[in-house]
C-alpha positions, 0 to 999 in steps of 0.5 A: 490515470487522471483521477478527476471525474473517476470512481476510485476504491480506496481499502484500509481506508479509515485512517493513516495512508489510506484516509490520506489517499482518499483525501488527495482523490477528492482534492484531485476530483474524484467524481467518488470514492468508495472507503472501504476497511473493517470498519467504518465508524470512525471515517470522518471525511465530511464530503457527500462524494465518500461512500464508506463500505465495509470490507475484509481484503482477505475475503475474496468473496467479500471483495468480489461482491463489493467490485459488483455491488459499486459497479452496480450503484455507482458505475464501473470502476476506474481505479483500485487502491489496495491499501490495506495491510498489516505489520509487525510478524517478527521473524521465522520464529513467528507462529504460522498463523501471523505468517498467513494472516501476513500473506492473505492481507498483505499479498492475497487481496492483492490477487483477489482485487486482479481477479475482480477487476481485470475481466471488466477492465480487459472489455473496456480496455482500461483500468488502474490497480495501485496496490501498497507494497513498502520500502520493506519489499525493495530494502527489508524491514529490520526486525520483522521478517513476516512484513518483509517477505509479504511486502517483497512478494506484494511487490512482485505481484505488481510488477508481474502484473504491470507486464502481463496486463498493459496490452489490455489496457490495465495500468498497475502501479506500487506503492512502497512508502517510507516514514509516513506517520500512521498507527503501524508506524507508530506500533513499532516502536512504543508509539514514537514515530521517530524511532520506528522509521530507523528500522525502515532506513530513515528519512523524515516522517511524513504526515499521511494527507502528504503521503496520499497527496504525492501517491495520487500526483504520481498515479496521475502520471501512470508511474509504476513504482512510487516512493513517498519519500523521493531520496529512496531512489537512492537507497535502491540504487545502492542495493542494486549496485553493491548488494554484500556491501548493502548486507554489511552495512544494514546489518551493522544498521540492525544492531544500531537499531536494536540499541536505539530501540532499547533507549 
């Protein structure tokens, strides 16, 4: 979907990809876009087209009311980024509560936004959901099994959705981004940007308003699956051609890593 002229949502939207999304929709034209996160004190976007809101993506409530107060003001919504998420679980080590907490954000506000948006878009007869998945949801995430599992079901939610709904005239898209330089990025690794992209297999790490401006460009061209960084198609490729050899090898990448990490 053309963003230029549409009202957009964008969640998790006050800083790294999602403010870089925000941005890229108002360069794109954007008749106004909807910022919404946790908190909204620290947006500082300088364009009257910006209305910040507050939001818990793991609220559905929440979400609901936000879907109907937007429509009421501002008129039906065109696209919805579900851009929010959190990282950093650890492995099945981890408490049950990060496990859920990893599940409501990562994968629940993803349903919650379907169930809120996909009746009126079914009556309309069109609509985009762009939900964020990561690299970790096609690859892995070395070390921090919780984000993988969360991400690998975001994105199968997506693809489900994307089949189920494209007679209704719904769109979906996914976003599995590589290194883009952001605070969970950066949380990885003692805030070196450069170590903690190693864990998600490498590739330069991308400034956020590039990141935003490249998933915008390719929601323009209604692609489901979009890669911020376009030589992941390749690490996929080889996933899927030889999965054992992809094992070893990202394994022996893990111990690799674990020894960088320590440095």
């Amino acid at each position: 979907m053309d963003p230029n002229g549409k009202l957009a949502v964008v969640t998790g939207a006050a800083g790294g990809i999602g403010g870089g999304i925000v941005r890229a929709l108002l360069a794109a034209g954007a008749e106004r876009v909807v910022a919404a996160d946790l908190a909204t004190d620290t947006m500082t976007f300088g364009d009257e087209r910006v209305v910040p809101r507050v939001l818990d993506v793991s609220d559905e409530a929440a979400t609901m009311a936000l879907v109907e107060d937007v429509a009421g003001d501002n008129g039906p919504i065109d696209l919805w980024f579900a851009n929010a998420g959190i990282a950093h679980g650890g492995g099945v080590d981890a408490p049950n509560d990060m496990w859920q907490r990893q599940w409501d954000v990562n994968v629940m506000s993803h349903v919650y936004a379907a169930r809120a948006l996909f009746p009126g878009w079914t009556a309309r007869g069109e609509g985009h959901l762009i939900t964020t998945a990561s690299m970790a949801g096609i690859l892995t995430s070395l070390g921090d099994g919780v984000y993988a599992a969360a991400k690998h079901a975001a994105l199968g939610l997506a693809e489900w959705l994307a089949i189920t709904h494209a007679a209704d005239g719904i769109k979906v898209s996914c976003v599995c981004p590589g290194a883009v330089d952001t605070d969970m990025l950066r949380g990885g690794a003692g805030g070196d940007a450069g170590k903690a992209t190693m864990a998600i297999g490498g590739g330069e790490v991308l400034a956020p308003h590039e990141a935003g401006r490249r998933i915008v460009d390719a929601v323009a061209a209604d692609r489901f699956l979009i890669f911020t960084h376009p030589e992941m198609q390749e690490f996929v490729e080889r996933k899927a051609s030889d999965p054992d050899r992809w094992i070893r090898g990202m394994s022996r990448l893990w111990g690799r890593t674990q020894e960088q990490l320590a440095d």
